[in-house]
C-alpha positions in Angstrom: -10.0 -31.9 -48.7 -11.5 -28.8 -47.2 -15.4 -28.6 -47.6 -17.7 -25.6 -46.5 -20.7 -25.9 -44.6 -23.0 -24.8 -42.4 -22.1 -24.8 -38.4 -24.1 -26.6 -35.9 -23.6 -26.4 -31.8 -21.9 -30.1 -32.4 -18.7 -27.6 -34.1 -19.1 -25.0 -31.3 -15.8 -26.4 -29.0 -13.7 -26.0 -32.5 -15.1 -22.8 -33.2 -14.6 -20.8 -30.5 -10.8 -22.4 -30.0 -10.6 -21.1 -33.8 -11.5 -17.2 -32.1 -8.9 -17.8 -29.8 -6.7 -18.1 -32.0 -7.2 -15.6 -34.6 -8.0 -12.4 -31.6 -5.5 -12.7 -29.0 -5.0 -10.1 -26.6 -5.1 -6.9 -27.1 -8.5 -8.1 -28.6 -10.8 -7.5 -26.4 -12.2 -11.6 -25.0 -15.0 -10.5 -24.2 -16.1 -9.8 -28.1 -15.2 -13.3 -28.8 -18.1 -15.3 -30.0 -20.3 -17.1 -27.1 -22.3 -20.5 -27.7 -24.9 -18.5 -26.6 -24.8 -16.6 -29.6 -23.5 -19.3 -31.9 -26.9 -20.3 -31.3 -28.5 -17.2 -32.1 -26.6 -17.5 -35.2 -28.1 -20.6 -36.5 -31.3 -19.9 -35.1 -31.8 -16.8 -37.0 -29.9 -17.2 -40.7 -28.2 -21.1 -40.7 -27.3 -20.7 -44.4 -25.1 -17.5 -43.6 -23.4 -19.6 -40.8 -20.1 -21.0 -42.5 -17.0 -23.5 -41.5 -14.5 -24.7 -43.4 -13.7 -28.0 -42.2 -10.9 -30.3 -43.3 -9.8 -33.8 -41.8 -13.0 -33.2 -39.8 -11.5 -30.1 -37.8 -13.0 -26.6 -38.4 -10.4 -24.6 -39.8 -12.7 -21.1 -40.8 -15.9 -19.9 -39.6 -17.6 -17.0 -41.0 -21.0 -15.2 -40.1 -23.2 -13.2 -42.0 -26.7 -11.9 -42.0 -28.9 -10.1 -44.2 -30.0 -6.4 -44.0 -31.1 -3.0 -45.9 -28.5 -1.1 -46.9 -28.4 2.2 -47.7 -24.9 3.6 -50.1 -26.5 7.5 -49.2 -25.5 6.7 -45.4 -22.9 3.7 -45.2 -21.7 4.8 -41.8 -22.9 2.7 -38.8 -21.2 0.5 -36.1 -20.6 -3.4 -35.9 -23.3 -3.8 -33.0 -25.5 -1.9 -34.6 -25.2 -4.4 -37.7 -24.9 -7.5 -35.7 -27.3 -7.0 -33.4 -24.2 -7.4 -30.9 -23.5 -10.4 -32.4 -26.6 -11.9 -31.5 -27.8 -11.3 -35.2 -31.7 -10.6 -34.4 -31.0 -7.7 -36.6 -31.2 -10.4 -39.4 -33.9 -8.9 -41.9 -35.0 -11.9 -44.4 -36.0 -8.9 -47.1 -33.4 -6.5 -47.1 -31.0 -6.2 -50.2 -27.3 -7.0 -48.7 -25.8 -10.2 -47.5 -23.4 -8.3 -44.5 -20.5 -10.7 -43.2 -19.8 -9.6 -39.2 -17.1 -12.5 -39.1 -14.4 -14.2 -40.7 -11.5 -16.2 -38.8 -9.0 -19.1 -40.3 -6.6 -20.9 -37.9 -3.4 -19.3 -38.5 -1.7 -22.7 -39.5 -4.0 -22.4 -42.4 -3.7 -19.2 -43.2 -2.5 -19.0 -46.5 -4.4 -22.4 -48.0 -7.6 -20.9 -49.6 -9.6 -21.1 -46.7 -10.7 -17.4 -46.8 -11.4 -17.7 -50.4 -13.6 -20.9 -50.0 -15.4 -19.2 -47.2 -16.1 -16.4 -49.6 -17.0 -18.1 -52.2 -19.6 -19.7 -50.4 -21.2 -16.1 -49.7 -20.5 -14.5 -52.9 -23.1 -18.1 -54.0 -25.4 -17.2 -51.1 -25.6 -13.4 -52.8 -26.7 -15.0 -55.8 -29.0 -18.1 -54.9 -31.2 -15.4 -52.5 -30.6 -12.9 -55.8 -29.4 -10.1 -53.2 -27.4 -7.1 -54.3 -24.1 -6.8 -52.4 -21.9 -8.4 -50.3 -20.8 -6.4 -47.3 -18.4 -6.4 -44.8 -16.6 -3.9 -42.3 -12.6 -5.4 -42.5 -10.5 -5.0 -39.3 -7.4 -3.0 -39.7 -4.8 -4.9 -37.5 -1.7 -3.6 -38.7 -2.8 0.0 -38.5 -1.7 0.3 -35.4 2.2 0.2 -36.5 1.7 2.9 -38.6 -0.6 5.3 -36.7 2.0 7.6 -35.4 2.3 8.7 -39.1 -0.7 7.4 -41.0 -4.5 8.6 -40.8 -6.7 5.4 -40.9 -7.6 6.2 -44.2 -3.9 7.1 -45.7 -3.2 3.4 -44.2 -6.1 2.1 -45.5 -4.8 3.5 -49.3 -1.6 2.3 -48.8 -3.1 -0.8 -48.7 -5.4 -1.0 -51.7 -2.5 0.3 -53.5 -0.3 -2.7 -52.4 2.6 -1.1 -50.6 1.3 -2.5 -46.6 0.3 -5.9 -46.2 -2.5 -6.1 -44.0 -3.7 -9.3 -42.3 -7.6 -8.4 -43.2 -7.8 -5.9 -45.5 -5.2 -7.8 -48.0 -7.1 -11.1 -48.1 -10.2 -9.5 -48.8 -9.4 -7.2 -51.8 -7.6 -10.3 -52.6 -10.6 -12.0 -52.7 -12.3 -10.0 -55.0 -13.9 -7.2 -52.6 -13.9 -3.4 -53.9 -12.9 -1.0 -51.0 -16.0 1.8 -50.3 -14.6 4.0 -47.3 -13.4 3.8 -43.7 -15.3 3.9 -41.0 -14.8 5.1 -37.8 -15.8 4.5 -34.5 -16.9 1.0 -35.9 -16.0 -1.5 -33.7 -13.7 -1.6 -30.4 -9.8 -2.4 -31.7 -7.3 -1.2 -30.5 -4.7 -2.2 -33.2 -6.9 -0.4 -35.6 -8.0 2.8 -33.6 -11.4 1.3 -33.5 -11.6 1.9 -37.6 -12.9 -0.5 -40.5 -12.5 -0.5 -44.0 -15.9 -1.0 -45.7 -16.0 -3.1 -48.2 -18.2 -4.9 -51.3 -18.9 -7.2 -53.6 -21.2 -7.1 -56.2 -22.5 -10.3 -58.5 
């Protein structure tokens, strides 16, 4: 039975073998989560610290944080969000719940593990009676297509259905409304460095 939670440093080991998994090279290691700021994490926001665990194995993690958004100027970079992933950016009375993370163990892709995980902050966006959900989705399959897609053309292609990407599908799937693309946003190679802005509203 899969069950989400909040992570403690006792799920750390799992955690970052889960990162492993889900960003293998070209992704750059070095952006993989440290326990260092795992704790940073928990220390700052513990309710938007997430794992899905089933069988007693984590299986998902996902982070989030609250901020101030502003719609008049969406564009900004994941550091500058994240507070490079250390999360001190973390402002208890801003207006938007902003997910920096989201990774399921590929053999469990597939299960509802993304959905659960979700869930649980779509309920988090209610219970602290924010406005939005946010997130910036990776575009990992843009880089097959670059040679004759813009980011954006890509990025349409796959609202409309007609690519399949590994993040940007589950997440409209999940009940997320596409805003723009961003560039610049994070450093990916497979998706020229671009992410698809994202929200949900309760």
């Amino acid at each position: 039975m899969l069950q989400v939670r909040p992570y403690t440093m006792r799920d750390w080991p799992g955690l970052f073998q889960i990162q492993r998994e889900c960003f293998p090279p070209p992704y750059p290691e070095e952006q993989l989560w440290s326990s260092a700021q795992f704790e940073s994490h928990i220390r700052h926001f513990p309710d938007g610290a997430l794992c899905a665990v089933a069988g007693g194995e984590p299986v998902g993690s996902a982070t989030c944080l609250i901020i101030q958004f502003d719609p008049a100027h969406p564009e900004h970079t994941w550091a500058e969000v994240a507070g490079d992933g250390f999360i001190h950016t973390h402002n208890p009375q801003g207006d938007t719940l902003y997910g920096i993370d989201m990774a399921v163990r590929p053999a469990w892709r597939r299960r509802g593990v993304a959905r659960a995980l979700y869930a649980a902050r779509f309920d988090l966006v209610r219970r602290l009676g924010l406005k939005r959900f946010l997130a910036g989705g990776r575009m990992p399959g843009y880089h097959r297509y670059a040679g004759r897609l813009t980011p954006e053309a890509y990025a349409a292609a796959v609202i409309r259905g007609e690519i399949d990407d590994l993040v940007i599908t589950p997440q409209l799937r999940a009940g997320l409304r596409p805003l723009q693309v961003i560039h610049n946003y994070l450093p990916d190679e497979e998706s020229a460095n671009c992410a698809l802005l994202l929200e949900w509203r309760p």
